[in-house]
C-alpha positions as CSV (number, residue, x, y, z in Angstrom):
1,X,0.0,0.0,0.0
2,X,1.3,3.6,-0.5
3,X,2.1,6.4,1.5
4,X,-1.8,7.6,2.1
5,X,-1.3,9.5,4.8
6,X,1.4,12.2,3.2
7,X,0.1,15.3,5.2
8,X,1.4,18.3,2.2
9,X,-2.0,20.4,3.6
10,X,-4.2,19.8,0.2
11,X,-6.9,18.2,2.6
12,X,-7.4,22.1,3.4
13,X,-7.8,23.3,-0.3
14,X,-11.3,24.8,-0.3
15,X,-12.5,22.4,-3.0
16,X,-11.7,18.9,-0.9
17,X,-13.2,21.1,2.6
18,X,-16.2,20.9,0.5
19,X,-15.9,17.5,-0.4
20,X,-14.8,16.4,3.0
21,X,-17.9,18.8,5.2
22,X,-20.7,16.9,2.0
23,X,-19.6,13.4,3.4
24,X,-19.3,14.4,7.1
25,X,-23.3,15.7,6.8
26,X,-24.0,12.6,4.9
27,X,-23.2,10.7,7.7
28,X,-20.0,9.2,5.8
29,X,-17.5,10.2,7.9
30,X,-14.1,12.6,7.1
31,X,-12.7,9.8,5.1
32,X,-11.0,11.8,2.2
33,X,-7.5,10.6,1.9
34,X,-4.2,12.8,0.7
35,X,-2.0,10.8,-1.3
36,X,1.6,11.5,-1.4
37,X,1.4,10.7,-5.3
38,X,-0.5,12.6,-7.6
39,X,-4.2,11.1,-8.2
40,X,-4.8,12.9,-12.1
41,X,-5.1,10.3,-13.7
42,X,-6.6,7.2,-13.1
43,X,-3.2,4.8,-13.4
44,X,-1.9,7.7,-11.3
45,X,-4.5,7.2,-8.5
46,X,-4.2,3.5,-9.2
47,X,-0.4,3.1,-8.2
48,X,-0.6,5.8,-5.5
49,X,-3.3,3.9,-3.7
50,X,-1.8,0.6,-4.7
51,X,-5.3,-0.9,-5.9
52,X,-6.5,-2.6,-9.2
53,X,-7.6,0.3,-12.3
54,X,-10.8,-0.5,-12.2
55,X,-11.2,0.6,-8.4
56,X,-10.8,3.9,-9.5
57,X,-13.7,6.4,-10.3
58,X,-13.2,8.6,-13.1
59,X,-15.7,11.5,-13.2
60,X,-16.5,12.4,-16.2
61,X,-18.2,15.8,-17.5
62,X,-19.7,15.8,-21.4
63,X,-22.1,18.3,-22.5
64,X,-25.4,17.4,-24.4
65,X,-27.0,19.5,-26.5
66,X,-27.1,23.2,-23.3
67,X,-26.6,19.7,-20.4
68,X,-23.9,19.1,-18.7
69,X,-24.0,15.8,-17.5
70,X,-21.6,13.3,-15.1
71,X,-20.1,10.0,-16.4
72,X,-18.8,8.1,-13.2
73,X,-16.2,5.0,-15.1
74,X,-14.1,2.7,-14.1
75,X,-10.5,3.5,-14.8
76,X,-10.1,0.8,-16.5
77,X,-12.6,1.2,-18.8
78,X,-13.6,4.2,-21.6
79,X,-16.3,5.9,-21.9
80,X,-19.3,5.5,-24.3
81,X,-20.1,9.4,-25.4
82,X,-23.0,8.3,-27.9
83,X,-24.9,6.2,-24.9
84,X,-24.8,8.8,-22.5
85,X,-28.3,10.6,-23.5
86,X,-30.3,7.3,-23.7
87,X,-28.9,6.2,-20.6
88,X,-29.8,9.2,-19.0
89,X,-33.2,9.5,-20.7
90,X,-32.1,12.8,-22.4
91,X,-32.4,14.1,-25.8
92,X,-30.7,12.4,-28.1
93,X,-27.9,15.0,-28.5
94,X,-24.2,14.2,-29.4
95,X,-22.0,14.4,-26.1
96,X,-19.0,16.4,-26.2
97,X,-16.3,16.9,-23.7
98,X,-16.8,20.6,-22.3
99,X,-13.1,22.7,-21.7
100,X,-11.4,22.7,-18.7
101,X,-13.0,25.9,-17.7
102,X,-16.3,24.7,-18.5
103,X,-15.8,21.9,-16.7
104,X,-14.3,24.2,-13.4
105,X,-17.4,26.2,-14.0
106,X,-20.0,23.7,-13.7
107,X,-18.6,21.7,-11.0
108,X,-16.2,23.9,-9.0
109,X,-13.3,21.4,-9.5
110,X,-10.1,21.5,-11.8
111,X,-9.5,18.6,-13.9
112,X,-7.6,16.1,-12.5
113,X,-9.7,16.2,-8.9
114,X,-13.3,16.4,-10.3
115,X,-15.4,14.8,-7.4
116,X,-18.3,12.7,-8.2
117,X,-20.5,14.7,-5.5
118,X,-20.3,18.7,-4.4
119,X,-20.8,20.1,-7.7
120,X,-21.4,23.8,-8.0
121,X,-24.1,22.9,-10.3
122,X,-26.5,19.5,-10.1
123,X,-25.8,17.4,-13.2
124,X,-27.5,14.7,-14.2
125,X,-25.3,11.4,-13.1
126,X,-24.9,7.9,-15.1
127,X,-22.6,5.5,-12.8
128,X,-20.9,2.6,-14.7
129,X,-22.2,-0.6,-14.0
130,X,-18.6,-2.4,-14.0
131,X,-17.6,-0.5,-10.6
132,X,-19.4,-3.1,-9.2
133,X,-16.8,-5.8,-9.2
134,X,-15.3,-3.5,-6.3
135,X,-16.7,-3.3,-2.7
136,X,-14.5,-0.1,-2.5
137,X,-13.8,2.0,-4.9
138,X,-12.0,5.7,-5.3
139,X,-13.3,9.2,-6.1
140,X,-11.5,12.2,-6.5
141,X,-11.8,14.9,-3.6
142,X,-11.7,18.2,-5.0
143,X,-7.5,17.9,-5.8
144,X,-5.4,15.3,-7.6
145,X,-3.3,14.7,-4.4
146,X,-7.1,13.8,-2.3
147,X,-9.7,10.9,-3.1
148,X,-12.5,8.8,-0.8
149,X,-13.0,5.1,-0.7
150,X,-16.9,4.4,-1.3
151,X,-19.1,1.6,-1.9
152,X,-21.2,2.1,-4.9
153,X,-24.3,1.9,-2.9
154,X,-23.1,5.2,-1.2
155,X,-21.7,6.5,-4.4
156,X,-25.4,5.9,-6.2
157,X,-27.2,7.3,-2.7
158,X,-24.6,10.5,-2.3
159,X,-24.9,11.3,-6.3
160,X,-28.1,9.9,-7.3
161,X,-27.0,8.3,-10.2
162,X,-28.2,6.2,-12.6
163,X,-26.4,2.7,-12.6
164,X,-25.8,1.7,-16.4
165,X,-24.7,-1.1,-18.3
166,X,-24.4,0.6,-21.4
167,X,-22.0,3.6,-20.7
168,X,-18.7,2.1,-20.9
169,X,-16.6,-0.7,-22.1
170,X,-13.4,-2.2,-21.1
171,X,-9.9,0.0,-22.5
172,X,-8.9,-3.2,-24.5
173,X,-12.1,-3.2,-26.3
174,X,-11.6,-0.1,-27.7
C-alpha cells in the first residue's frame, strides 16, 4: 500500500473542505485521503493507492445539447459518449467533452480532482455498471493529491445516479 497519509495540507484546499464537510453531513465520515502521489489520472491514483484500475472512479463531464452531465467510469474502462443521453433519458444530442474551464465552471473542480458529488451545479449522473466488481472504490476529492474510498451503494445514494450497463466498455475493447 502507498504512502496515504502524506500530510502536504491539500486536505485544506477549499474544494476537498467541501468535499470532506458533503460526506461528514451525509453521515460518511471525514474519510477523504491525501496521497503523497499525484491522483490525475486514473493509473496515477491506481499506483498511489496501490489498488486494481478498475477501483478507480473517473468523473466524467460531457455536455449534451445546453446539459452538462456526469459519467462516473471505471479507470479501467472508456467511456461510451454516444450512450450517454439514452442512458440518462435525455435528448438524443451528441455528447461532447466541455473545456477545462467549463468543466471548473460547472462543478467547481479543476481537472484532475473532479469529485463525483459537491458540484457547484446539479448534473445529471450515469454510474458505470462495471464499478461493481469492487466493494471499494475511489473518487476524487476536489484535488489530484485527495480521493475517498466508497461503496457504490453510497456513491449511487450520495450522487443519485443512474447505474448503467451501457455507458462504458473495457480499454482493450476499444
Amino acid at each position: 500500500m502507498a504512502d496515504l497519509e502524506h500530510k502536504g495540507g491539500n486536505l485544506e484546499n477549499e474544494p476537498v473542505r467541501h468535499v470532506r464537510q458533503i460526506l461528514l453531513d451525509a453521515g460518511y465520515g471525514d474519510r477523504v485521503i491525501e496521497l503523497a502521489d499525484t491522483a490525475r489520472t486514473a493509473q496515477g491514483a491506481a499506483d498511489a493507492i496501490g489498488t486494481e484500475l478498475g477501483s478507480i472512479v473517473k468523473s466524467l463531464v460531457f455536455q449534451l445539447g445546453d446539459t452538462m452531465v456526469m459519467a462516473l467510469v471505471a479507470g479501467d474502462h472508456r467511456c461510451i459518449a454516444e450512450n450517454l443521453p439514452r442512458a440518462l433519458n435525455l435528448d438524443g444530442n451528441d455528447a461532447t467533452r466541455p473545456d477545462a474551464d467549463a468543466v471548473k465552471s460547472v462543478t467547481g473542480f479543476s481537472i484532475g480532482g473532479v469529485a463525483p458529488i459537491g458540484s457547484a451545479t446539479p448534473l445529471p449522473m450515469v454510474i458505470d455498471h462495471s464499478l461493481k466488481r469492487f466493494e471499494t472504490v475511489y473518487a476524487a476529492a476536489g484535488h489530484p493529491h485527495c480521493v475517498f474510498p466508497v461503496s457504490i451503494n453510497e456513491l449511487k445514494r450520495m450522487t443519485g445516479g443512474i447505474i448503467s450497463y451501457s455507458i462504458a466498455r473495457p480499454l482493450e475493447d476499444s
